[in-house]
N, C-alpha and C positions, 0 to 999 in steps of 0.2 A: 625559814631555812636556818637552823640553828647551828654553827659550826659545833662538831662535837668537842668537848672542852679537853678532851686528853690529847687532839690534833694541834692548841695553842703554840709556839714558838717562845722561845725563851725570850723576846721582845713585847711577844704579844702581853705574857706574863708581867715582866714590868710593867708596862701601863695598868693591866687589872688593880697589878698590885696598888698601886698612887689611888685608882679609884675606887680600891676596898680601903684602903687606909683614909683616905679622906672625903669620899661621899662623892658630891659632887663638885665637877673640876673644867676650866676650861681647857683650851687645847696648850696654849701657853704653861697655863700652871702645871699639866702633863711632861710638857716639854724641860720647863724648868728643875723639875724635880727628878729627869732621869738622865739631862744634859750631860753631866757629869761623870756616870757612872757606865752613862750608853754612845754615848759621842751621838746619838741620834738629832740631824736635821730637823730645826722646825718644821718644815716642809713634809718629812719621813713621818714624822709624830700626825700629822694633822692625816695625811696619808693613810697611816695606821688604823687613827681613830675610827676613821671613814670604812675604808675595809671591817673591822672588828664589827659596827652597827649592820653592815649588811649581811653580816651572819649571824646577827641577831645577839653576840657575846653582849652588847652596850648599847644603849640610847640616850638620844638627849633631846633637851628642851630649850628654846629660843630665851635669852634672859636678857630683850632688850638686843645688842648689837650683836652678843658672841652667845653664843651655843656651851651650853653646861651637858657634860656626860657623864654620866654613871653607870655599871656594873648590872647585868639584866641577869648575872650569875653570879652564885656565891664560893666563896674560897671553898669553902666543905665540899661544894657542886664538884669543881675542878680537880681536887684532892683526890677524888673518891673519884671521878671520871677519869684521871693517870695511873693512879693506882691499880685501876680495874684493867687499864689497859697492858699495863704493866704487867701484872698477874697473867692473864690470860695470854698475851704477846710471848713474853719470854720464860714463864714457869708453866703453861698450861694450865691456869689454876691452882695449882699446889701451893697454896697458904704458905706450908712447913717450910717447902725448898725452898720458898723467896724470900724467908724469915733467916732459915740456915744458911743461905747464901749473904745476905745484908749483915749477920753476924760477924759470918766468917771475915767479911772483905773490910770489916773499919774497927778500928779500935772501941774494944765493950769497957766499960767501966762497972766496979764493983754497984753490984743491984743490979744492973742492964739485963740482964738475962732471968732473974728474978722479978722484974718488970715486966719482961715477955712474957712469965706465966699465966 
């Protein structure tokens, strides 16, 4: 039962993120590297991790006392799983609008739209 990855939380995201950027990690080193940014509980983080494996997002392997996890999906997986939801959720599909909309609403810098082509 694989949560679908465009359902993830902006929490759940930072953790991916720690273990697309660093392979594999334990719950501490999780903890440690988003303490700051997330105010998140070691407690919350181990929490997390546990939830995340039983959706099948992460798994891990026993390395001796502590538990190493890793990412069972990839950043591109996710990307393209919000993305898609994104599209179909709030443009219907329409490529163009959600491209003309994302234009419209943040500052383009010269080429940006030349880049779109």
């Amino acid at each position: 039962n694989v949560k679908r990855p465009h359902d993830l939380t902006d929490q759940q995201l930072a953790i991916l993120d720690v273990l697309w950027t660093r392979g594999e990690v334990t719950a501490n080193e999780v903890h440690e590297a988003l303490a700051a940014r997330t105010g998140l509980a070691r407690g919350t983080v181990g929490t997390m991790l546990h939830r995340l494996e039983r959706q099948g997002v992460i798994a891990h392997r026993a390395d001796g006392r502590e538990f190493l996890y890793r990412a069972r999906v990839t950043r591109e997986a996710v990307m393209a799983a919000r993305l898609n939801g994104l599209l179909g959720g709030l443009f219907q599909g329409d490529l163009a609008a959600m491209v003309s909309f994302a234009v419209s609403q943040s500052e383009t810098k010269p080429g940006d739209v030349a880049r779109l082509r």
